[in-house]
N, C-alpha and C positions, 0 to 999 in steps of 0.2 A: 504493500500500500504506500501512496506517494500521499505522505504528507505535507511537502511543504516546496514551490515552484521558483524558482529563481530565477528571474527575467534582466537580462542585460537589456537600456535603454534603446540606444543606440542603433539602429537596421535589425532591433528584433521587434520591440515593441513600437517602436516611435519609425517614422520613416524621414532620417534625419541626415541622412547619408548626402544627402545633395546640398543641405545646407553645412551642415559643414565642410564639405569640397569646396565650396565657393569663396568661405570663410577665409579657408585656409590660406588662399591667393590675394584674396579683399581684401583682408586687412594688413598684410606688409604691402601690398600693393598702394594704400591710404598712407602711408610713409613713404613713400619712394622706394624703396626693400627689396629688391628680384630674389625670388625664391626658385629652387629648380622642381621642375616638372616631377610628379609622383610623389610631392611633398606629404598628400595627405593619407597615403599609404602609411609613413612612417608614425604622422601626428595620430593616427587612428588608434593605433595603443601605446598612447602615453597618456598622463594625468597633464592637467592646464598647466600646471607647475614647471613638469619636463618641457611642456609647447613652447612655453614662455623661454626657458634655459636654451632648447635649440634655435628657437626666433631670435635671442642676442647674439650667439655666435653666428649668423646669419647677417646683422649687421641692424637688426630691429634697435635703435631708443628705447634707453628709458632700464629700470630696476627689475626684475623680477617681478616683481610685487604689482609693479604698472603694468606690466606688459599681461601678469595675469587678470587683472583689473579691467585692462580695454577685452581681450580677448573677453573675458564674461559678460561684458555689456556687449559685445558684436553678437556672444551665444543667444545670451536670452532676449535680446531682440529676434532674433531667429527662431529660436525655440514660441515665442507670443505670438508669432504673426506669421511663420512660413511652414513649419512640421504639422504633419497630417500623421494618423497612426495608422499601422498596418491592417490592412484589410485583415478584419476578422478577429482582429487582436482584443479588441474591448469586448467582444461576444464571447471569447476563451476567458477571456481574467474572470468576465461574471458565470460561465461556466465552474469553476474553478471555488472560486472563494460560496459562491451557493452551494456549493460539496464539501465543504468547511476544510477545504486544503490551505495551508497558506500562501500567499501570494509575496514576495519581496524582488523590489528591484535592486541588482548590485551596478551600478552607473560610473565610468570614468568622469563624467561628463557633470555639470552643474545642480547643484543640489535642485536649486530655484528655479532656474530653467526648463529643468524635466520636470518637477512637479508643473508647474504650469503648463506645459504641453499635455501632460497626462492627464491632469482637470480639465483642460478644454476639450481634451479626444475623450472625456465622459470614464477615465479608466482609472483615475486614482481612488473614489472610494473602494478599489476592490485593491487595491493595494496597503499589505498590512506592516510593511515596514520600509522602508528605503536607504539605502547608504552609498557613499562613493567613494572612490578611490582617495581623493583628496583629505576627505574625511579621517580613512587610514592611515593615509601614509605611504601607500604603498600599490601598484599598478597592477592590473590582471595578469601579470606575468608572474606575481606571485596568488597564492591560492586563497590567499587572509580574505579577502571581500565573499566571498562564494561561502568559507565557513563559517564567518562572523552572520550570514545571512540564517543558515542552517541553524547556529546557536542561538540564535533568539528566539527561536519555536521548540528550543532543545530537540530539535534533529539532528540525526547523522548525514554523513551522507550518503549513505543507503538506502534514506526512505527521505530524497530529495530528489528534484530531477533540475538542474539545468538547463536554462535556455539559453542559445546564441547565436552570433552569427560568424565571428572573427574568429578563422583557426588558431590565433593564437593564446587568446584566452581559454577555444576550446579543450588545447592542448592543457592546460592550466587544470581546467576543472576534472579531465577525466585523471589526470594524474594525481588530484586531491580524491580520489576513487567517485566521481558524482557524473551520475548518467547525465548523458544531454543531449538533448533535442538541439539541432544544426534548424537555424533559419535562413532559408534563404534570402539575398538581398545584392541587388546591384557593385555595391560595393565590394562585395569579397569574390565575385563570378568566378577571378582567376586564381581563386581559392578551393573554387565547387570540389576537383576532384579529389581532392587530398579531407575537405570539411568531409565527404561522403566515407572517403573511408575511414574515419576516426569516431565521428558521431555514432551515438546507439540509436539514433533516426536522425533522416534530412526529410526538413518538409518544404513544398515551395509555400503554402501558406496554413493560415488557422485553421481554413476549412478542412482540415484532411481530419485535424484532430478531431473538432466537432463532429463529423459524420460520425465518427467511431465511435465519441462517449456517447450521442444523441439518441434515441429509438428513431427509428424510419421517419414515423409524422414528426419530430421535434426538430430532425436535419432538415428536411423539406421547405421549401419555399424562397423566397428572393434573396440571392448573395448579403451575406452581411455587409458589414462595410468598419464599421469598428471597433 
């Protein structure tokens, strides 16, 4: 029995991948800053903090501190006004949490920022805990967000499942021993074949889950959407 679901933000729950690619270029590009191509590959798993330390060596202005300052005000303007959630995503979380499973998102990404996307995409009250990488200390590359998420429901992770989209967090989680579900997502494509062979399932979206937990009549009817 899966008691307790761990949802990374980012191209699982949130469709956020386009804004952040844009980000990524937008704002050294608002300083004058050439960045090289394939940047947000890298920036993709890192916490704002590492973005910030690679953007000065890069040639970005300004402290740390500033640099993750503007980068979170370019986030959550994006996160308010541009991210859309994944089809079918907010009909799974209330799947989910109406089954009394727990719900928690583990986020490199802005505390404030994904909460607001998540309330506007209708899916945060079905979220029962939230944490980020920043918060730790510490990047999906090591396993500490994924069990810190498990330990607040005092689960193992044996009776958690993992969600994701980035192999290399997923690499992260199956080696903290925790199943996970591979989402697919434009962003990691030229990841597909290696997410497929590592994940304990690849879905292209929610719906595949829903038909399966649903009875016939309750999967039936118009594409969800959120």
């Amino acid at each position: 029995m899966i008691r307790c679901a761990i949802f990374d933000a980012d191209g699982t729950l949130l469709d956020t991948m386009p804004m952040w690619e844009a980000i990524t270029y937008e704002y050294p590009a608002s300083l004058g800053v050439p960045v090289p191509e394939g940047l947000h590959r890298t920036m993709n798993r890192l916490s704002l903090e590492q973005c910030a330390a690679l953007y000065r060596q890069m040639g970005v202005p300004g402290s740390i501190e500033k640099v993750v300052q503007d980068l979170g005000a370019w986030a959550f303007a994006g996160y308010r006004d541009r991210v859309s959630g994944k089809p079918c995503a907010g009909e799974f979380l209330r799947l989910l949490h109406g089954n009394g499973v727990h719900v928690a998102v583990a986020t490199a990404s802005q505390e404030g920022g994904v909460a607001c996307a998540l309330e506007r995409c209708g899916m945060l009250p079905c979220v029962d805990f939230l944490i980020t990488c920043t918060k730790l200390g510490k990047s999906k590359e090591h396993p500490d967000i994924f069990l810190r998420c498990a330990a607040e429901f005092d689960c193992k992770p044996g009776d958690s499942v993992v969600f994701e989209d980035s192999l290399y967090a997923i690499e992260t989680a199956k080696r903290a021993g925790f199943p996970v579900v591979a989402v697919a997502d434009s962003s990691s494509a030229h990841e597909a074949q290696a997410i497929q062979a590592l994940a304990d399932r690849y879905i292209q979206g929610y719906h595949e889950l829903i038909r399966e937990l649903l009875p016939p009549e309750g999967a039936a009817g118009a594409p969800c959407q959120g």
